[in-house]
KEKE-3310 file (N, C-alpha, C; in steps of 0.2 Angstrom, whole numbers, plus 5000, padded with zeros to 4 digits):
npx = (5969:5968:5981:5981:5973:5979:5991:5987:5978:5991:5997:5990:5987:6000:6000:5992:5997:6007:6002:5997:6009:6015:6006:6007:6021:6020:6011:6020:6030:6027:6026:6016:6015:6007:5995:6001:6011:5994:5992:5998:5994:5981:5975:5962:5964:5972:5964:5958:5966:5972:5964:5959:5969:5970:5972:5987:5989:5983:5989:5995:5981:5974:5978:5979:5966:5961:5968:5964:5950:5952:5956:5945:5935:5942:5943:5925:5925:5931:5926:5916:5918:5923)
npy = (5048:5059:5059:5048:5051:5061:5058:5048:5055:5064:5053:5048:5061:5062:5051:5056:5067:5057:5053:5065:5070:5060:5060:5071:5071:5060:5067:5076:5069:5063:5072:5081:5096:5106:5099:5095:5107:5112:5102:5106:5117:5117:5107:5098:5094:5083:5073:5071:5071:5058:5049:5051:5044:5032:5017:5019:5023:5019:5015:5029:5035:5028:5032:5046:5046:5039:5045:5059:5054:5046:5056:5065:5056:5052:5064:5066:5054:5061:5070:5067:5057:5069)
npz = (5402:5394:5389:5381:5372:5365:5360:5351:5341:5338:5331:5320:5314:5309:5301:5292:5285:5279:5270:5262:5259:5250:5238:5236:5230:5221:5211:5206:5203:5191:5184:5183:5185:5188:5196:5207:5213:5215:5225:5235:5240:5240:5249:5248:5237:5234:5237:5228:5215:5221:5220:5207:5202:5208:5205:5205:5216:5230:5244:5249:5246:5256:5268:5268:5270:5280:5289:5293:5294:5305:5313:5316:5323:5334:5342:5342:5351:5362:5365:5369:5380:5388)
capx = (5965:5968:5989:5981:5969:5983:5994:5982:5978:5996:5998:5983:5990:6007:5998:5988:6002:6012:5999:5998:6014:6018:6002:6011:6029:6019:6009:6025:6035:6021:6026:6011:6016:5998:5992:6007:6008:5986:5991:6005:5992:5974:5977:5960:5965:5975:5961:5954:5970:5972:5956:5960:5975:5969:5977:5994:5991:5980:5993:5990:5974:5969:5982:5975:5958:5961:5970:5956:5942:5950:5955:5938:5932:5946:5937:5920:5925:5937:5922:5908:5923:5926)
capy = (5047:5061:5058:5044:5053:5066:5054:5045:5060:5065:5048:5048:5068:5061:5045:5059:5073:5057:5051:5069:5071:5056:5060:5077:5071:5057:5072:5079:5063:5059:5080:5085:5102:5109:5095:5096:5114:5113:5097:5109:5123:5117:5099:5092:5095:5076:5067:5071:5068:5052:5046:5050:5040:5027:5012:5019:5028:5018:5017:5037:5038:5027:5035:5052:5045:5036:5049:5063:5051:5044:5061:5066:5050:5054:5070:5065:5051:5063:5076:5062:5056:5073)
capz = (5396:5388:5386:5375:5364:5363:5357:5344:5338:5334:5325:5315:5310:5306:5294:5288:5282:5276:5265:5259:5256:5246:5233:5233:5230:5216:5206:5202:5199:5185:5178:5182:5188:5192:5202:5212:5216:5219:5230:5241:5241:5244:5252:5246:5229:5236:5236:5220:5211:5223:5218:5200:5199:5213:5203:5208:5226:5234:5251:5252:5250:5262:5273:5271:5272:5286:5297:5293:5297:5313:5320:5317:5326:5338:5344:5344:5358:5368:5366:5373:5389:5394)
cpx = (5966:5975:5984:5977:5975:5989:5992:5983:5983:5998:5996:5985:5995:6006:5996:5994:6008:6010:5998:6003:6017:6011:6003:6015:6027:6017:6015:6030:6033:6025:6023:6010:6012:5995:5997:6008:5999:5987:5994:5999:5985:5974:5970:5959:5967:5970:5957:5959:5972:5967:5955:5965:5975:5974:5985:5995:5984:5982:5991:5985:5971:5973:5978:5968:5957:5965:5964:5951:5945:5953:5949:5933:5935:5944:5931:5922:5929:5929:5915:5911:5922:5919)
cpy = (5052:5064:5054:5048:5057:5062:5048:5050:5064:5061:5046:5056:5065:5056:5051:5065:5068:5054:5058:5070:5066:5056:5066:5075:5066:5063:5074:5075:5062:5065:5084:5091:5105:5105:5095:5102:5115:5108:5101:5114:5121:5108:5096:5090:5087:5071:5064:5067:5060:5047:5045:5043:5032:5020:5012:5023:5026:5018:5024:5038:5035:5029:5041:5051:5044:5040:5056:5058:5051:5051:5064:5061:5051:5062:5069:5060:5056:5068:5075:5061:5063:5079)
cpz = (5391:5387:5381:5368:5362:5359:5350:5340:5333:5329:5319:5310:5306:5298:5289:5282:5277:5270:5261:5255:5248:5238:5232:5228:5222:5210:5203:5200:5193:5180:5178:5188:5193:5196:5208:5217:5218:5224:5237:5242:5245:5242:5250:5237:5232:5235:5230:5214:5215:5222:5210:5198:5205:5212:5207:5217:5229:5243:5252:5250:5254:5269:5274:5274:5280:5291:5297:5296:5305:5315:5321:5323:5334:5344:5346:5350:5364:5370:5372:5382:5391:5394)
residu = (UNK:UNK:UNK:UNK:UNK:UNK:UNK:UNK:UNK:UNK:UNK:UNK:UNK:UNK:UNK:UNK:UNK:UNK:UNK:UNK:UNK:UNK:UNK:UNK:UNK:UNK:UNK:UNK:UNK:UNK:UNK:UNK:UNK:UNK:UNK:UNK:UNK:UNK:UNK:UNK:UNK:UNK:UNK:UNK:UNK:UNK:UNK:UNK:UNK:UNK:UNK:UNK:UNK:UNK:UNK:UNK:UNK:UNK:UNK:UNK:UNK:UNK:UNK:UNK:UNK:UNK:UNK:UNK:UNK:UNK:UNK:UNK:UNK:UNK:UNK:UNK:UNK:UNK:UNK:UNK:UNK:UNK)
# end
């Protein structure tokens, strides 16, 4: 049981750094230098500007959202089993 959470957990990391990444790698495709570097530096600058510009980065941020929520969620049931 807990190969499985461990391997959730990695997955939901991975969704989550790639939804990071790619509302990084947008901010600075658009130009906008400061968002990009605040997105590299303090990761939930990402949500703010992905919530700004939702129109265009709805795929990352329900990525990021959804690997933060469920590792979170992913924790509390490992926490409740063990």
């Amino acid at each position: 049981m807990e190969a499985l959470f461990g391997i959730l957990t990695m997955a939901l990391f991975a969704v989550g750094i790639i939804g990071w990444l790619w509302i990084t790698v947008m901010a600075f495709k658009e130009g906008e230098m400061l968002w990009g570097i605040g997105c590299l530096i303090i990761s939930p600058l990402c949500f703010v500007y992905g919530f700004l510009n939702f129109d265009e980065l709805k795929i990352p941020v329900f990525m990021l959202l959804g690997g933060f929520v469920g590792r979170i969620a992913v924790g509390v049931l490992a926490a409740s089993v063990g």
